[in-house]
Backbone as CSV, one residue per row, in Angstrom:
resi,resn,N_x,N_y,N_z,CA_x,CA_y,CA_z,C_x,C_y,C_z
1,UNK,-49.301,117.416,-125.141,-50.270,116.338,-125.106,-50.568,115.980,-123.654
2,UNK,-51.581,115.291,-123.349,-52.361,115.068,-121.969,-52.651,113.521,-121.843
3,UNK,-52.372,113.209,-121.075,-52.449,111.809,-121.070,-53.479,111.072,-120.084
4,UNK,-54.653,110.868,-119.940,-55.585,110.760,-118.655,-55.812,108.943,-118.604
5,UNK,-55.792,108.671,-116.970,-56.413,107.517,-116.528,-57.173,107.532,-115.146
6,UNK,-58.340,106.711,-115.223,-59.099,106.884,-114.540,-59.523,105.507,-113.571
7,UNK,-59.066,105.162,-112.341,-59.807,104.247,-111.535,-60.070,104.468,-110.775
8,UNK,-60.952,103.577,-109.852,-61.112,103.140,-108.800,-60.102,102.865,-107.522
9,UNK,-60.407,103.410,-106.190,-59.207,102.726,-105.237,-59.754,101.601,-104.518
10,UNK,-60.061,100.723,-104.948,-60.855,99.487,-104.106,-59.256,98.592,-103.831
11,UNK,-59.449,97.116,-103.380,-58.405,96.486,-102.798,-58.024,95.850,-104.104
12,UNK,-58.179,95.650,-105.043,-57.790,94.938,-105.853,-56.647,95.842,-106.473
13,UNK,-57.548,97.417,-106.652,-55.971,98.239,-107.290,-54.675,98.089,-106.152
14,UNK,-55.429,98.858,-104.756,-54.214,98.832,-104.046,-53.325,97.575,-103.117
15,UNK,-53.880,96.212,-104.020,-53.242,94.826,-103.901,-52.149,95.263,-104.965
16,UNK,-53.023,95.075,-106.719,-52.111,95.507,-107.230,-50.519,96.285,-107.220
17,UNK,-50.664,97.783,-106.923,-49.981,98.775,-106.624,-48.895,98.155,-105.755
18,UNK,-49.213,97.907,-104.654,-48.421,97.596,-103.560,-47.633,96.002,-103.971
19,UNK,-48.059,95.306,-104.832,-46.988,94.573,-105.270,-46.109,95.053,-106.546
20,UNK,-46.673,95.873,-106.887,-45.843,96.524,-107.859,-44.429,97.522,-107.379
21,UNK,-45.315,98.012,-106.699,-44.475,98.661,-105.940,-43.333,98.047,-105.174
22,UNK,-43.663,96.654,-104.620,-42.550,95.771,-104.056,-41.409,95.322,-105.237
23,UNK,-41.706,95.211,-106.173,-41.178,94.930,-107.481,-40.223,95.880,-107.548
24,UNK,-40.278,97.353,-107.283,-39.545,98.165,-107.733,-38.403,98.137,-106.851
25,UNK,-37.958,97.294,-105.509,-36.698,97.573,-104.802,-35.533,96.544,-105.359
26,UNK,-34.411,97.204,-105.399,-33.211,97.114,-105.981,-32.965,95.562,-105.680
27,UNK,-33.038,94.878,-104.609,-33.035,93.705,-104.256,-33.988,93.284,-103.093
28,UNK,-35.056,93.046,-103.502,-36.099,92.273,-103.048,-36.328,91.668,-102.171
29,UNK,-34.867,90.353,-101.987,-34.824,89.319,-100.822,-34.029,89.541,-99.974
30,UNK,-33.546,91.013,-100.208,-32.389,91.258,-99.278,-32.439,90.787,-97.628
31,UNK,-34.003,91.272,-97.412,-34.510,91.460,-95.884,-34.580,90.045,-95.516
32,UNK,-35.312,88.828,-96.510,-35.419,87.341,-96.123,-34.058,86.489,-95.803
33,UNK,-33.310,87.271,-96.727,-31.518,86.957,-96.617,-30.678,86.878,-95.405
34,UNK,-30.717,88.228,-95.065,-30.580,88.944,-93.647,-31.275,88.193,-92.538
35,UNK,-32.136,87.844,-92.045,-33.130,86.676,-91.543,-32.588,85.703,-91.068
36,UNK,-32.734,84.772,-92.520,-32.204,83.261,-92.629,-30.599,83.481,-92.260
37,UNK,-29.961,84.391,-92.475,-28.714,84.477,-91.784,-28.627,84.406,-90.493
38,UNK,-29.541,85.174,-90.092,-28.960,85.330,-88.387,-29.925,84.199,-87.445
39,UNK,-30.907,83.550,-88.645,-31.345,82.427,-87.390,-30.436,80.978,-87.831
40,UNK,-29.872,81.169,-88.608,-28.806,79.965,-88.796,-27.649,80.578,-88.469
41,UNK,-26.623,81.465,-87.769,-26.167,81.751,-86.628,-27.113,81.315,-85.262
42,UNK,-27.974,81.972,-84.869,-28.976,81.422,-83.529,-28.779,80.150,-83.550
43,UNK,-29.342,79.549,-84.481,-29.724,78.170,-84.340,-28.303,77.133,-84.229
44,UNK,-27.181,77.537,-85.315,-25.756,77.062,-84.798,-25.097,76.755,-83.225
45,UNK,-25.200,78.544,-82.856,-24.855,78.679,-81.249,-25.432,78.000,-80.868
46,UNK,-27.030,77.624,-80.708,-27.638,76.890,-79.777,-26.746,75.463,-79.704
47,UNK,-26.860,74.982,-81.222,-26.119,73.633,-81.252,-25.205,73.385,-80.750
48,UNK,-23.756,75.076,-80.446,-22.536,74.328,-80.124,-22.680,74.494,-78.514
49,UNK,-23.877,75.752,-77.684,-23.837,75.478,-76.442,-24.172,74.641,-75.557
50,UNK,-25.710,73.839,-76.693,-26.379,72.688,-76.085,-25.018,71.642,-75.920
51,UNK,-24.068,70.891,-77.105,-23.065,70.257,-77.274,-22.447,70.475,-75.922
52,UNK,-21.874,71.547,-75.456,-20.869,71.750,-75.022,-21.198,71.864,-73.357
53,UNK,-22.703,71.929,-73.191,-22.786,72.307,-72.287,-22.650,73.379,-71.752
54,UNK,-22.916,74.338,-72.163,-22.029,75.663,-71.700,-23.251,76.522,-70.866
55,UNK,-22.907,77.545,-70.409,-24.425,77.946,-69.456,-24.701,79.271,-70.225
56,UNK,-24.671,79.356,-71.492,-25.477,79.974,-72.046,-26.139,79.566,-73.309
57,UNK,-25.977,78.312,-72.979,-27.265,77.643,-74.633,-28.645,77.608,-74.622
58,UNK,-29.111,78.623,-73.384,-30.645,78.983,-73.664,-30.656,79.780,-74.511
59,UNK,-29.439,80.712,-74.114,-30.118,82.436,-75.007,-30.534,82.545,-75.875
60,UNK,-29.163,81.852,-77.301,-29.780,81.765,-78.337,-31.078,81.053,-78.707
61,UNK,-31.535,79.939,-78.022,-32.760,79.335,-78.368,-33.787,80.059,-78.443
62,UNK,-33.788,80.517,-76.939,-34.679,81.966,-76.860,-35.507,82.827,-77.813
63,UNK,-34.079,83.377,-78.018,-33.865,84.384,-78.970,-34.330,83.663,-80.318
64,UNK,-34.229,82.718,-80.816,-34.277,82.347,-81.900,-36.015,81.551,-82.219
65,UNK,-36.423,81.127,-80.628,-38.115,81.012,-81.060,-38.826,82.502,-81.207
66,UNK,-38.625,83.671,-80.029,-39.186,84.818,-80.045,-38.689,85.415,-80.861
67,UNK,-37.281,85.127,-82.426,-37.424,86.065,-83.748,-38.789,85.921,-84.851
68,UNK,-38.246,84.208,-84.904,-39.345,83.359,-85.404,-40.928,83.621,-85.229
69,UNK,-41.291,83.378,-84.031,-42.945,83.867,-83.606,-43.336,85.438,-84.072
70,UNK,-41.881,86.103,-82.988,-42.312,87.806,-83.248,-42.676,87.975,-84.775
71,UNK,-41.806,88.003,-85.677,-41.569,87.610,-87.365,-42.628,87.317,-87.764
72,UNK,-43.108,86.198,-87.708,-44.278,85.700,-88.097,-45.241,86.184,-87.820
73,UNK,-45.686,86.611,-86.730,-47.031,87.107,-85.860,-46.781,88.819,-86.392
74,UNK,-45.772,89.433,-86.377,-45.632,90.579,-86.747,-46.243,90.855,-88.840
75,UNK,-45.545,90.135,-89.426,-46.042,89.588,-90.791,-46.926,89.726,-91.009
76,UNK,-48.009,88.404,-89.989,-49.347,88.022,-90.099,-50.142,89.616,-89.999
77,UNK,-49.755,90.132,-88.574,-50.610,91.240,-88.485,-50.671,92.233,-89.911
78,UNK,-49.532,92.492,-89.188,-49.584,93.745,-90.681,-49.658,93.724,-92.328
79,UNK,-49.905,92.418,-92.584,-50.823,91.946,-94.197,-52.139,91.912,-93.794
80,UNK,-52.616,91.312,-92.541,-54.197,91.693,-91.886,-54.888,92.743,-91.551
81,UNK,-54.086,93.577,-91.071,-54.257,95.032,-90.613,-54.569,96.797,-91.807
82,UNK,-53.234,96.070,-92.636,-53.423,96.540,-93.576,-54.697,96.618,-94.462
83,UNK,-55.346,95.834,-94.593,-56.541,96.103,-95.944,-57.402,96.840,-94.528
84,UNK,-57.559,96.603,-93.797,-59.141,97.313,-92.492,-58.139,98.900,-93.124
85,UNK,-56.486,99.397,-92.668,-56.167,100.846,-92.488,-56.606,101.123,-93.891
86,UNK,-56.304,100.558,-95.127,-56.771,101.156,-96.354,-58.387,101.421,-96.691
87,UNK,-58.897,100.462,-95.912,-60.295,100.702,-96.177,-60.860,101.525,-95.238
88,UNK,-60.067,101.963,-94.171,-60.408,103.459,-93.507,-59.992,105.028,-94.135
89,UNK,-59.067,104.887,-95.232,-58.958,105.729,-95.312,-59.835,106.652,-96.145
90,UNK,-59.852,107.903,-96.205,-61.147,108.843,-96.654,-61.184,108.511,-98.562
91,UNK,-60.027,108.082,-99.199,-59.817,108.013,-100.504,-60.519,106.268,-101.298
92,UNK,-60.997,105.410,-100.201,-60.550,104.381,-101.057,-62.251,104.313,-101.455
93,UNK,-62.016,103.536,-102.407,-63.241,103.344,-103.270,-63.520,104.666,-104.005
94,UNK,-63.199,105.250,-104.519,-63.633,106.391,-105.217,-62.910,106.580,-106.334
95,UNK,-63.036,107.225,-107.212,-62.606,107.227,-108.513,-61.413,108.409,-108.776
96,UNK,-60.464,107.957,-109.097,-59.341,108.799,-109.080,-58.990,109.311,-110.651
97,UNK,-58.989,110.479,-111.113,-58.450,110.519,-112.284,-56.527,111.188,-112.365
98,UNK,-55.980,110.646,-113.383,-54.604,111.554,-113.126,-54.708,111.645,-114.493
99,UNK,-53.510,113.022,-114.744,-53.150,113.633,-115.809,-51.626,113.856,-116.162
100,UNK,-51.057,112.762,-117.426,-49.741,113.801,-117.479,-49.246,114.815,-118.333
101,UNK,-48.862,115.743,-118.281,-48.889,116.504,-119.029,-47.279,117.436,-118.755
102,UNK,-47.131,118.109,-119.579,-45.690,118.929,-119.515,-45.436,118.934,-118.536
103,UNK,-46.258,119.310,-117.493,-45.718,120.140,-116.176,-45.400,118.856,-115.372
104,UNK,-45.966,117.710,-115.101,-45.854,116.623,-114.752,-46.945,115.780,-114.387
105,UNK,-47.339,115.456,-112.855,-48.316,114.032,-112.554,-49.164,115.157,-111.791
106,UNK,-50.525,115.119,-112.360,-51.755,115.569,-111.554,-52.659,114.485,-111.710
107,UNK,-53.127,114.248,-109.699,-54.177,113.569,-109.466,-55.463,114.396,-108.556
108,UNK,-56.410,113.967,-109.274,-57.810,114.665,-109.078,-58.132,113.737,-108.371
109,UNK,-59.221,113.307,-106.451,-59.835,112.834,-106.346,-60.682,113.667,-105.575
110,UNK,-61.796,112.819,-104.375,-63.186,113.816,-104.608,-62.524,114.647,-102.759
111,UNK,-61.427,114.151,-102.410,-60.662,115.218,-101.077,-60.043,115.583,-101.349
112,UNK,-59.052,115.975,-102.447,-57.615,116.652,-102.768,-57.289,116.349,-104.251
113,UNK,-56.007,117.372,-104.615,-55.776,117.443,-105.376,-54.319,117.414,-105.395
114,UNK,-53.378,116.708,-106.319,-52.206,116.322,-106.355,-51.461,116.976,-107.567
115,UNK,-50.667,117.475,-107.619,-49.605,117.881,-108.768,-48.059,117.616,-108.642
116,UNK,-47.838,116.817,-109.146,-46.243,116.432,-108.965,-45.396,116.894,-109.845
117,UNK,-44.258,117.724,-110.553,-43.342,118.045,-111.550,-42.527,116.939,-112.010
118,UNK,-41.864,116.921,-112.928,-41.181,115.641,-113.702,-40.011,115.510,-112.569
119,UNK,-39.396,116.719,-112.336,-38.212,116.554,-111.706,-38.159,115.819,-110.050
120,UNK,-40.025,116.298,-109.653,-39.196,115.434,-108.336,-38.848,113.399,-108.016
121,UNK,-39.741,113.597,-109.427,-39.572,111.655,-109.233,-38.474,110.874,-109.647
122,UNK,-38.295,110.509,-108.296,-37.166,109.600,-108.516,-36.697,108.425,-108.513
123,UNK,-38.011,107.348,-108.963,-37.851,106.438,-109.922,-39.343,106.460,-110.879
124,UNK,-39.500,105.816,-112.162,-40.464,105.362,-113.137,-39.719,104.711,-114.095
125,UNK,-40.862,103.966,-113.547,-40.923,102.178,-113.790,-42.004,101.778,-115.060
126,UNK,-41.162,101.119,-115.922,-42.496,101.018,-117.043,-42.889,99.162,-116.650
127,UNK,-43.728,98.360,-115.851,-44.099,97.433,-116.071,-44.766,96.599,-117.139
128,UNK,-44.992,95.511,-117.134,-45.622,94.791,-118.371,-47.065,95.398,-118.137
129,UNK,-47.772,95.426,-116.937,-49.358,96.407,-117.105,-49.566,97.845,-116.851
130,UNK,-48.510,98.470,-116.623,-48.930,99.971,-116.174,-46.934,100.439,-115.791
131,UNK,-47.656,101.775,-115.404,-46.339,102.210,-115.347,-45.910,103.136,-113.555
132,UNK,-45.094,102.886,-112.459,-44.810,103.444,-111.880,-44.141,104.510,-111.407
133,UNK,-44.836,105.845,-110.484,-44.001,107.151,-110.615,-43.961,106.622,-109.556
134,UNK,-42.667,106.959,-108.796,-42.494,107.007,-107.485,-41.282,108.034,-106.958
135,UNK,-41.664,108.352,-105.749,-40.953,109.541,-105.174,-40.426,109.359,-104.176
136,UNK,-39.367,108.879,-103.721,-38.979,108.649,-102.393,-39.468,106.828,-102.218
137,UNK,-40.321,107.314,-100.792,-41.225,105.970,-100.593,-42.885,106.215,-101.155
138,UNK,-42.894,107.220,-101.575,-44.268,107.325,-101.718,-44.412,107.010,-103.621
139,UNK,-45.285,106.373,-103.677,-45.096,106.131,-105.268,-47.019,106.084,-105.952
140,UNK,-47.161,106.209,-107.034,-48.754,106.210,-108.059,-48.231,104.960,-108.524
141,UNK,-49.652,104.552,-108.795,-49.412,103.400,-109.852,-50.676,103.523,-111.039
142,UNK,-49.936,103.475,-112.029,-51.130,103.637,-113.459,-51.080,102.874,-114.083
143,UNK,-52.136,101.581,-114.018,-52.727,100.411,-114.938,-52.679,101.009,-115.974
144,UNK,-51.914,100.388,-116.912,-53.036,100.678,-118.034,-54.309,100.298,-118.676
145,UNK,-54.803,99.304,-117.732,-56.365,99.350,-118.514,-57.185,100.648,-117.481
146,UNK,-56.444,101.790,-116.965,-57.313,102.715,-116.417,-56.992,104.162,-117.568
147,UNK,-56.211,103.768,-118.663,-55.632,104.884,-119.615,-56.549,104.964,-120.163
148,UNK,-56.999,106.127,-120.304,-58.115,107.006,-121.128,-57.753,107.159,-123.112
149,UNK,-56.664,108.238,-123.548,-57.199,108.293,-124.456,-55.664,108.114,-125.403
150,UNK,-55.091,107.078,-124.921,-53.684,106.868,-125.528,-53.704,105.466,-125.501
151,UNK,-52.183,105.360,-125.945,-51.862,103.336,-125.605,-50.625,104.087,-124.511
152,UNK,-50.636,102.559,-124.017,-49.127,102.181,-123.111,-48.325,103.438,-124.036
153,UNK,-48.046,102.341,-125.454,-46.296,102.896,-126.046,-46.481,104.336,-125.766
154,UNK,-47.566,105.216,-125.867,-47.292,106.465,-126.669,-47.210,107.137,-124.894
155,UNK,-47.351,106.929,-123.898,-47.242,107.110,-122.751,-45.626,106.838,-122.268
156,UNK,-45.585,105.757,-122.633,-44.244,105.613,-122.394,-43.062,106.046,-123.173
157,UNK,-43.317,106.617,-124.111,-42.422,107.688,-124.949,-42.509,108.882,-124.182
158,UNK,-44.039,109.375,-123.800,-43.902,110.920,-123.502,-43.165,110.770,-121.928
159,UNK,-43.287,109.806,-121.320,-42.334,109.862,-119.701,-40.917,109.780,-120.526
160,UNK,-40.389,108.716,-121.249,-38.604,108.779,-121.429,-38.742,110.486,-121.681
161,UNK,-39.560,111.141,-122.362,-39.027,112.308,-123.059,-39.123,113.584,-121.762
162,UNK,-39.919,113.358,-121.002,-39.544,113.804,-119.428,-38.468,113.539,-118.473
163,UNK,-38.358,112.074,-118.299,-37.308,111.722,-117.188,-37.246,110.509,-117.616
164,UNK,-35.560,110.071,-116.715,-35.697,108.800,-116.681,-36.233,107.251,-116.625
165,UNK,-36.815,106.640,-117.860,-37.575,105.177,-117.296,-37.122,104.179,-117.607
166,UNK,-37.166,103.411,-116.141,-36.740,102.447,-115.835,-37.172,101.252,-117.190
167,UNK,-36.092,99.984,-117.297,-36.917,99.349,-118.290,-38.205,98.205,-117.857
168,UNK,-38.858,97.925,-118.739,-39.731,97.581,-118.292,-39.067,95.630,-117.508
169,UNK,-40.119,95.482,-116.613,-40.210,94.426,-115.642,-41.323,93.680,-115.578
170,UNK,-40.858,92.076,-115.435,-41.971,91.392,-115.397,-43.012,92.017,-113.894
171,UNK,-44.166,91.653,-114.191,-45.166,92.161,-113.144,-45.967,90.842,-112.737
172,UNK,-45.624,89.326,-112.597,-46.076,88.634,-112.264,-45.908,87.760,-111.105
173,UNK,-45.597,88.751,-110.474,-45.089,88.269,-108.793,-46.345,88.592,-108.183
174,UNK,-46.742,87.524,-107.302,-48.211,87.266,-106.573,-49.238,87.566,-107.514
């Protein structure tokens, strides 16, 4: 059996995608965690060198406005930057079809052509709207309101009966 879906790459899919895709890491807040840790260390030291007087209670301050700004300004850019690089690239706006079938994930668009095997993906993800292949860092994302001539369930039977899928996950983050 053949399983076809067909969209568009405008910003709304690859808004979509890319939060979906954020969805799929093992722990999420790890990186915000990591963060708030080390600027409440910074921000401590400052407290006990300012206290103490000591002649190094700039550093941490320092250090702890230029994580903050860099962080932020770094953030800002690259959620800004991002939609101009996607909308440069030669693929977006155009209509993508994929296919799954025995052999695995083929995507047709109007510069290339994609064929992936079951075995190299190593995660799929069944979400509440679509379902994610992903390979490494590089991952597809298939809405299902872009599924052609099946439902969700019967899609998501023929992937368990290929490879491993993940269970499904809420998809209502942003």
């Amino acid at each position: 059996m053949t399983y076809s879906y067909s969209f568009a790459t405008d910003w709304n899919f690859y808004r979509t995608a890319l939060n979906r895709y954020r969805l799929q890491k093992p722990n999420p807040h790890r990186t915000n965690i990591v963060l708030a840790v080390a600027g409440i260390i910074l921000l401590l030291a400052w407290i006990y060198g300012r206290s103490s007087h000591a002649f190094w209670a700039p550093i941490p301050k320092i250090s702890l406005i230029g994580g903050v700004l860099g962080g932020t300004l770094g953030y800002a850019f690259t959620r800004l930057l991002l939609r101009f690089r996607l909308k440069r690239s030669p693929n977006y706006g155009v209509v993508v079809t994929v296919t799954l079938d025995d052999e695995g994930l083929h995507a047709a668009e109007p510069h290339a052509r994609t064929s992936i095997e079951w075995a190299a993906f190593t995660r799929v993800s069944r979400l509440n709207d679509g379902m994610m292949f992903a390979r490494g860092r590089v991952a597809r994302w298939l809405p299902d309101s872009a599924l052609q001539n099946a439902t969700p369930e019967e899609v998501l039977v023929f992937a368990r009966s290929k490879t491993t899928v993940a269970e499904p996950q809420a998809a209502s983050r942003r």
